[in-house]
C-alpha positions in Angstrom: 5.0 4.9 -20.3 4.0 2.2 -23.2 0.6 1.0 -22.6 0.5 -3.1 -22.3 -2.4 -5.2 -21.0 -0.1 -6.6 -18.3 1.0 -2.9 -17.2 -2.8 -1.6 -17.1 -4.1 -5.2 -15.7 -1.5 -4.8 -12.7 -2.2 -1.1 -12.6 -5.7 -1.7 -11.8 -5.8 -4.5 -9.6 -3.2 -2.6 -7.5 -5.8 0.5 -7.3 -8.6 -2.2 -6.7 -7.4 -2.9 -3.3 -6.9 -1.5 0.1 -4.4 -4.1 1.0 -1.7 -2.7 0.1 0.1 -5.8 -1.4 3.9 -6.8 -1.9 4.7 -7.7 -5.6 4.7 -10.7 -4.6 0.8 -11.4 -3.1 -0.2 -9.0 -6.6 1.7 -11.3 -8.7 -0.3 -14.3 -6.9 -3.6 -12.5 -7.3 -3.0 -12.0 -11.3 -1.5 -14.9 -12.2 -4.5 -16.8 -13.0 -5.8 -14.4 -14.7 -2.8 -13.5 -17.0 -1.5 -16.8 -17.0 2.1 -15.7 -19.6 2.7 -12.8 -16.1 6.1 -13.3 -14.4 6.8 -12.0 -11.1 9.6 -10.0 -12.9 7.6 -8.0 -14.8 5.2 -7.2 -11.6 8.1 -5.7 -10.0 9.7 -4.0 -13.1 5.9 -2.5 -13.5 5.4 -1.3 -9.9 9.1 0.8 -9.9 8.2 2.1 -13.2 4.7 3.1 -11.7 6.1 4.3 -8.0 8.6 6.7 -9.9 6.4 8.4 -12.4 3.6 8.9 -9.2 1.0 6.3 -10.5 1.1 4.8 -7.1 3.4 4.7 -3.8 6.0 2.1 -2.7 5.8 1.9 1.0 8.8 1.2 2.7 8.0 -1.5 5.6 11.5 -1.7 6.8 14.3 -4.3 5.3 13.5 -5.3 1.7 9.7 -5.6 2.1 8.0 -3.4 -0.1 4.4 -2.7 -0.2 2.6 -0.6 -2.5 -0.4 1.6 -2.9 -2.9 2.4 -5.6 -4.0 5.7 -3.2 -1.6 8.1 -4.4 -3.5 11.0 -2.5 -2.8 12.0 0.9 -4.0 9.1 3.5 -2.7 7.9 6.8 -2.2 3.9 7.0 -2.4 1.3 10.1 0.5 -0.9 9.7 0.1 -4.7 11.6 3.4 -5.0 13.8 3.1 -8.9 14.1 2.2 -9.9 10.3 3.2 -6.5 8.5 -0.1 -5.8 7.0 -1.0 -2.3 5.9 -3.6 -1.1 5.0 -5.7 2.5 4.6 -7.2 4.6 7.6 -10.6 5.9 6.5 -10.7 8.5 8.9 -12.0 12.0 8.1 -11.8 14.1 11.6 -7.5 12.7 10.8 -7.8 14.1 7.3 -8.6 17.4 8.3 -6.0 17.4 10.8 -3.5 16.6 8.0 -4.7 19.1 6.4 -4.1 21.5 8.7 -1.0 19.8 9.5 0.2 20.8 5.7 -1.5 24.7 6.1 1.3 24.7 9.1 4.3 24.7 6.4 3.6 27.0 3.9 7.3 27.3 3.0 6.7 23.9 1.9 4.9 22.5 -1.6 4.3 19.6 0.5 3.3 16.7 -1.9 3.1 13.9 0.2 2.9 12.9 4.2 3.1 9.8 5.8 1.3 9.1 9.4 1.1 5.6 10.4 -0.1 4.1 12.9 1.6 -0.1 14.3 -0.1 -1.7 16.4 -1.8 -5.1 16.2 -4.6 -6.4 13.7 -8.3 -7.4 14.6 -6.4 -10.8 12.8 -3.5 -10.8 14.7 -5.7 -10.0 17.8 -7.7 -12.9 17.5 -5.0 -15.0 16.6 -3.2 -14.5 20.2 -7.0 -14.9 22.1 -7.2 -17.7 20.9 -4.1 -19.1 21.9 -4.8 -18.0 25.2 -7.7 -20.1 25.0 -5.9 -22.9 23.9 
């Protein structure tokens, strides 16, 4: 892949967050910085990246795409209300992947997705305070 500052600026900022962004909300978060940056060439970048394993396109259902910097092995919380994802730091679940993996050795297994939906601490607030209101 041909090396541009606009590839290796998105490239970064992608593997700079935990947020796990559309092309859309990266596009808004570089913008500024490289002012010439369409929202074309964000999404053009982030296919090119996803299929040569530079970093993962997470299907959220419909045509909402998020993607992921991580590229190793990780299980994500996913925000049922606003769709938010985002990285479980979680070590005793990493080991039980692990051994999850050890359980198919018929299998090169390269990647895994566990994910857990549920609602955000934002999304939780959110609906207490509408309670309150």
């Amino acid at each position: 892949m041909k090396r541009s500052v606009q590839r290796e600026a998105i490239l970064d900022e992608l593997r700079s967050l935990t947020c796990h962004p559309t092309a859309e909300e990266l596009y808004q978060r570089l913008k500024s910085v490289i002012p010439n940056l369409s929202l074309a060439t964000v999404y053009r970048n982030l296919e090119q990246f996803s299929k040569a394993g530079l970093v993962l396109k997470l299907d959220c259902g419909g045509e909402l795409k998020r993607f992921d910097g991580n590229v190793n092995i990780h299980p994500h919380l996913r925000c049922a209300d606003c769709g938010a994802v985002s990285d479980m730091d979680n070590r005793k679940l990493s080991k039980l992947q692990n051994e999850l993996i050890k359980m198919l050795p018929e299998l090169d297994c390269r990647s895994l997705r566990l994910e857990f939906s549920g609602r955000c601490s934002r999304c939780q607030k959110n609906q207490q305070e509408e309670k309150i209101v």
